[in-house]
C-alpha positions, 0 to 999 in steps of 0.5 A, a space after each residue: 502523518 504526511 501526506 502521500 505524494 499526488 499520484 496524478 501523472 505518475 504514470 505517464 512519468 513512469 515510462 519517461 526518459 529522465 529516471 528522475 521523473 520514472 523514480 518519482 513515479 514509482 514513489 508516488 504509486 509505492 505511497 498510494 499502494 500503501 495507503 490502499 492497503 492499509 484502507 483494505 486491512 482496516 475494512 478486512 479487520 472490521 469485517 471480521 477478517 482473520 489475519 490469515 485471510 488478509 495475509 492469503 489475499 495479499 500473497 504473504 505470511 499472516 505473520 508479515 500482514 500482523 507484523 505490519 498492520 496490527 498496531 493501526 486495528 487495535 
């Protein structure tokens, strides 16, 4: 697995004039959100969590949070 780019300073590039830096932002905070939500998903799971409670607190269809995180708790 590779590993997500550091998001130290992403913010403060997000709001930069270069769109290059702005668009590295985004796509460092893309990865780290990712990442947390998979973090989450997985700690959910193994609480117990149906997917439809995932799915409820993530704002999507459970068939969208299954489709997505189902393979990484099995």
């Amino acid at each position: 697995m590779t590993e997500a780019p550091d998001p130290t300073g992403a913010l403060a590039d997000a709001t930069a004039a270069d769109p290059a830096a702005g668009l590295r932002a985004v796509r460092s905070l893309r990865a780290l959100a990712d990442r947390l939500e998979t973090l989450q998903v997985l700690r959910a799971r193994e609480l117990g969590w149906s997917w439809q409670d995932i799915a409820d607190a993530l704002g999507v269809s459970r068939q969208a949070v299954h489709q997505k995180h189902h393979r990484r708790t099995a």
